[in-house]
VMD Tcl script that draws the C-alpha trace (Angstrom):
set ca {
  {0.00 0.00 0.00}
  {1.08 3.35 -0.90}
  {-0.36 6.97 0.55}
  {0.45 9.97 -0.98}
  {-1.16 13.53 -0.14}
  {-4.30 14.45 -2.60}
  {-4.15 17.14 -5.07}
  {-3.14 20.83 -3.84}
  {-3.31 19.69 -0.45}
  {-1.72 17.81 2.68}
  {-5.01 17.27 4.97}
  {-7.16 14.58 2.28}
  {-4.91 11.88 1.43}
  {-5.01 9.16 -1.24}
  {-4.27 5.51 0.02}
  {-3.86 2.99 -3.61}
  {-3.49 -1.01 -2.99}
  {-2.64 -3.87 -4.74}
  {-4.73 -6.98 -4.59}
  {-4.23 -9.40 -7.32}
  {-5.71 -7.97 -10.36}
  {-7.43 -5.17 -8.80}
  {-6.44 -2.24 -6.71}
  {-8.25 -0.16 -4.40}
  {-7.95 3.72 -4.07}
  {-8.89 4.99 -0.73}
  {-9.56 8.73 0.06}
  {-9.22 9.72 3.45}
  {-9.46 13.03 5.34}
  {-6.85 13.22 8.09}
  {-9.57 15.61 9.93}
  {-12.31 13.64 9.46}
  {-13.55 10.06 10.77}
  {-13.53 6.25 9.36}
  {-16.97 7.07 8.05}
  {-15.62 9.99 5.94}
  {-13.47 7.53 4.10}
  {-13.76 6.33 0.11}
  {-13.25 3.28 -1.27}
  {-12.88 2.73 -4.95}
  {-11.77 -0.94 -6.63}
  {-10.86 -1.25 -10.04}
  {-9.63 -3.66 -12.73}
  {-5.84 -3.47 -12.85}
  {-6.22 -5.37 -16.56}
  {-3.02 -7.52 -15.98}
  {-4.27 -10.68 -17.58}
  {-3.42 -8.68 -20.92}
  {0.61 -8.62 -19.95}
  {0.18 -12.83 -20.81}
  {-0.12 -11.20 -24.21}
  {2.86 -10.24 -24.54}
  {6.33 -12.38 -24.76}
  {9.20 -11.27 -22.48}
  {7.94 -7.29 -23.12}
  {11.13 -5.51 -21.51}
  {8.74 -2.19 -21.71}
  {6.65 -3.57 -19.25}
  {8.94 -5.07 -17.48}
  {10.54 -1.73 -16.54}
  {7.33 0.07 -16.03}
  {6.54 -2.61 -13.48}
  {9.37 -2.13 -12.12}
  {9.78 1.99 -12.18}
  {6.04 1.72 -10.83}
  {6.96 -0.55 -7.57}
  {4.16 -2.80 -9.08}
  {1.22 -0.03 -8.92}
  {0.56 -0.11 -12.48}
  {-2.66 -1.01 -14.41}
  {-3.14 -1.62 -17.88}
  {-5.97 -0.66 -20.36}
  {-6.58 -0.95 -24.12}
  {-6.82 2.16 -25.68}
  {-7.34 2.45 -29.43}
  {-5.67 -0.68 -30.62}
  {-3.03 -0.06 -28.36}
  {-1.51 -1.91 -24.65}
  {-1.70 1.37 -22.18}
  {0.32 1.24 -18.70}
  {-0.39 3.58 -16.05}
  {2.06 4.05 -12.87}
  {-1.16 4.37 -10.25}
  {1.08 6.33 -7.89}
  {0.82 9.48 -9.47}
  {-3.03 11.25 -10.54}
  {-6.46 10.26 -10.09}
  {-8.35 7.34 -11.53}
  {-8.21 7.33 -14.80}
  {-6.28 10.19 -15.38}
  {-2.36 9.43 -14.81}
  {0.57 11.44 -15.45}
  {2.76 8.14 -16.56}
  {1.07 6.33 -19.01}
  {2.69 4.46 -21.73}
  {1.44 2.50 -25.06}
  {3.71 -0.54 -24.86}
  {1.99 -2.96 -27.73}
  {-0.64 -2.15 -30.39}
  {-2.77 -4.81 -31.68}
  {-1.74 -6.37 -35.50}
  {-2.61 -9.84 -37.74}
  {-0.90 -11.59 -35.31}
  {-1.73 -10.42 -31.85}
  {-0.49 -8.06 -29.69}
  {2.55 -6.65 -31.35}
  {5.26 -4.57 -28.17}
  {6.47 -1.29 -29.61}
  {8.47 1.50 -28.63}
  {7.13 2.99 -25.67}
  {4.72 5.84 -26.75}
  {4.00 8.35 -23.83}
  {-0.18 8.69 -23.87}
  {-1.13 12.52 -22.18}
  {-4.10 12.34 -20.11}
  {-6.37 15.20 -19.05}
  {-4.76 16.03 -15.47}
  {-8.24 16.35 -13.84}
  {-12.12 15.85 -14.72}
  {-14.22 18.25 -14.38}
  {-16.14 17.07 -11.21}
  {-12.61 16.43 -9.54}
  {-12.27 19.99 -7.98}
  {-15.73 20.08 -6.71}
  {-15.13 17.14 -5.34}
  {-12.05 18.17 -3.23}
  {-13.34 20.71 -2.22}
  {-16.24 19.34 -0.88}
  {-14.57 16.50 1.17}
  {-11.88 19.44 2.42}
  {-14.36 20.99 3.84}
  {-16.00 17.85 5.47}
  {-18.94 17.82 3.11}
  {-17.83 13.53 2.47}
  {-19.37 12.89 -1.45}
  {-17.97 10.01 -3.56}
  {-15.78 11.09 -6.39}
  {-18.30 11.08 -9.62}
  {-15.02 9.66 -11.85}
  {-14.91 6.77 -9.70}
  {-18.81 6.47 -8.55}
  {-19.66 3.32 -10.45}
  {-16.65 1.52 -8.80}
  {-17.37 2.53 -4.98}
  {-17.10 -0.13 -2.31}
  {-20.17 0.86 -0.41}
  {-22.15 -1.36 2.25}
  {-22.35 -4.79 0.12}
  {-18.80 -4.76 -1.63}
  {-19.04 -8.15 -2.39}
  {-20.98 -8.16 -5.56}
  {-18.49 -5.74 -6.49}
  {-15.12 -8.26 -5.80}
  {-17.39 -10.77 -8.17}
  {-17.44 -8.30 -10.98}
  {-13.72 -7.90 -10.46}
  {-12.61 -11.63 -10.91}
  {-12.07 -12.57 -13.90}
  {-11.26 -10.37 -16.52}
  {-11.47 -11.82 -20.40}
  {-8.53 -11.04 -22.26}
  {-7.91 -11.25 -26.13}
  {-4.42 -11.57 -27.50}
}
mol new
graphics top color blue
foreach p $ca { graphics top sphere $p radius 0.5 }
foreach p [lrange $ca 0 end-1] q [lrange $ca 1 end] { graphics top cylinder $p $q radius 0.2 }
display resetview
């Protein structure tokens, strides 16, 4: 598990762990209580990397990443994310590592993928939670661990993967 201080701030903190294929971002105001806190899961998309043979760019973006990396299919192409740094889905490392051809997945040079730094519901949303007002963060809504997260960790299982 990694924490890191939220976005233009030091007092709402972002907690991201690693469970299998799935990781969990957790939001949590250091002024507030356990009921304050947010709980996200999401797809981590790893069963793509069997894709790929030996892919050093991966390899090394595990590695540079500490293992907090997802990966999502993006316009024909393999897309890593470092989850340590931005909000869900919107990461300031993400690479396209293989792009899909006759044969399969095909690794490539590693092609740096800008994403928008921010949605537009995410400063609302800080706000609100800085100033205890505790709302789930619309980018991540439909992923929220509330009450009953079990039919959630179902959806999360198995993932179907195309080469």
């Amino acid at each position: 598990m990694i924490a890191t201080a939220g976005p233009f701030n030091t007092i709402f903190w972002k907690a991201t762990a690693i469970e299998g294929d799935r990781y969990f971002n957790l939001y949590v105001p250091l002024l507030g209580d356990t009921d304050s806190i947010t709980a996200y899961a999401h797809p981590r998309g790893t069963a793509a990397a069997g894709c790929l043979d030996n892919a050093e760019s991966l390899r090394k973006l595990a590695d540079f990443s500490g293992g907090f990396y997802r990966i999502d299919r993006e316009d024909g192409k393999l897309v890593v994310s470092d989850l340590r740094m931005g909000l869900t889905p919107a990461y300031v490392f993400r690479f396209a590592i293989a792009e899909d051809s006759a044969e399969g997945l095909k690794a490539i040079f590693p092609e740096r993928r800008r994403s928008d730094r921010a949605n537009d519901t995410d400063f609302d949303w800080l706000f609100a939670n800085l100033s205890g007002d505790y709302v789930l963060r619309p980018a991540e809504a439909d992923m929220a661990l509330l009450e009953n997260p079990e039919w959630r960790f179902a959806a999360l299982e198995t993932e179907a993967t195309t080469c």
